[in-house]
Structures are given as structure tokens and as C-alpha cells.
Legacy VTK file of the C-alpha trace (Angstrom):
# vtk DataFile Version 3.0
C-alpha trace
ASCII
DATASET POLYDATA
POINTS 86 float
-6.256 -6.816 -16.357
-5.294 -3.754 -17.904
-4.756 0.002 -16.417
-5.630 3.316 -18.163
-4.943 6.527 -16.844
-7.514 9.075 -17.539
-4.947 11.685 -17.892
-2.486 9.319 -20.089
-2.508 9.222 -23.754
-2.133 6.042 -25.551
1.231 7.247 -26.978
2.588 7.836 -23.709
1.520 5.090 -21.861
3.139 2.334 -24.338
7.009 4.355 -24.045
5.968 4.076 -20.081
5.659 0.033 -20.822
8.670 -0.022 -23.294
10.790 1.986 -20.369
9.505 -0.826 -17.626
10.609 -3.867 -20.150
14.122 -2.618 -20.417
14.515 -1.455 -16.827
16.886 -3.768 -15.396
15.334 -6.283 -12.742
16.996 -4.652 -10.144
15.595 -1.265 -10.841
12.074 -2.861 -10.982
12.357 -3.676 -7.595
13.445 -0.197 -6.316
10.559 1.261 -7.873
8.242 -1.567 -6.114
9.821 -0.913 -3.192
9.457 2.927 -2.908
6.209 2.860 -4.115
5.352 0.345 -0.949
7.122 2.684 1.339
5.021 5.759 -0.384
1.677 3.666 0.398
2.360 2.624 3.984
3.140 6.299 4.296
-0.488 7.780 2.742
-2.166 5.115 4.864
-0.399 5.804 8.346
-1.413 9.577 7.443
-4.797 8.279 6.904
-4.887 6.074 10.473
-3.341 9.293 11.974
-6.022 10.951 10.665
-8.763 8.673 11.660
-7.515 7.984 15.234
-5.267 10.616 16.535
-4.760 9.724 20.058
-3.394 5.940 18.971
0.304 4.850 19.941
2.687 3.664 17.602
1.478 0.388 18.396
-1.832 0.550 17.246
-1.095 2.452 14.265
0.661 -0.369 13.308
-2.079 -2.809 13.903
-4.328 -0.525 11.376
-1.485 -0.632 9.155
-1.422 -4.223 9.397
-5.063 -4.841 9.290
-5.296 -3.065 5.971
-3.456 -5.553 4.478
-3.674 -8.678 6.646
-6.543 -11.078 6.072
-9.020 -10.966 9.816
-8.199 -14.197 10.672
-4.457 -14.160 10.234
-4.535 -10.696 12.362
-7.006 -12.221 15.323
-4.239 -15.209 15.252
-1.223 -13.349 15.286
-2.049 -9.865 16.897
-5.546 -10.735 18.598
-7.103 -7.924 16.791
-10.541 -8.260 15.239
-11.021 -5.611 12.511
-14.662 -6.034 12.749
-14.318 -4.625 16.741
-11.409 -2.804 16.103
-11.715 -1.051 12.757
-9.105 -0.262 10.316
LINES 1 87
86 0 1 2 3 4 5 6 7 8 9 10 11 12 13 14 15 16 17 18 19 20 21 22 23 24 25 26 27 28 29 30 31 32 33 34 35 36 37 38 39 40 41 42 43 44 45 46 47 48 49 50 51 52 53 54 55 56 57 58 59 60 61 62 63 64 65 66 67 68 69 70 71 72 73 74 75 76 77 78 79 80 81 82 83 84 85
């Protein structure tokens, strides 16, 4: 599976590649990282959003259920996203 940004020219998107194969491991991982932290941050300001009178603790259970399969989150949290939403 391959990715193509519309606004990316060939050119530019192989020295993007090149720059990710010599990136140290370690520096691979930041960038994973902070991108995760970005995400969880667009999608808490999308729950907050959606359902502005919830307490941290169900924010985090839309958090969760956005990335949690239903059953593991009805097991574990006893939330059905079907009832519940996300």
C-alpha cells in the first residue's frame, strides 16, 4: 500500500523516503510517537466537540473506543459503542 499526497511532487516525496531510511531508529520512534500524541489530541478536540458536557472519564472512553475493537471495550470498560457512540 502506497501513499500520495496530492500536494507532493514525486521529487519530493522520494528525498522524504530517503530522509526516513537514514533516520536513526530511535528518531523513527519520536516521530511515531508525537504524531500519536498529535492524533489523540485532534480526536479529544473532536469528542469535546461532539459531547461537551462529558468528564474526563468519558472522554477517555471515546478516545478509547475509537481505537479499541467493541468487544474488547464492553469487556474491559463495559461500554458498548453501538449504545454509547464514539
Amino acid at each position: 500500500m502506497s501513499f500520495k499526497p496530492a500536494d507532493t511532487s514525486r521529487e519530493a516525496q522520494l528525498v522524504m523516503i530517503e530522509g526516513f531510511r537514514r533516520m536513526p531508529g530511535w528518531q523513527k520512534l519520536k516521530c511515531v510517537s508525537e504524531l500519536t500524541e498529535l492524533l489523540h489530541s485532534l480526536a479529544l478536540n473532536d469528542i469535546r466537540k461532539k459531547h461537551p458536557d462529558a468528564d474526563e472519564r468519558r472522554l477517555l472512553l471515546y478516545l478509547s473506543s475509537r481505537w479499541l475493537p467493541r468487544d474488547i471495550m464492553k469487556k474491559a470498560f463495559n461500554w458498548d459503542v453501538q449504545k454509547e457512540g464514539y
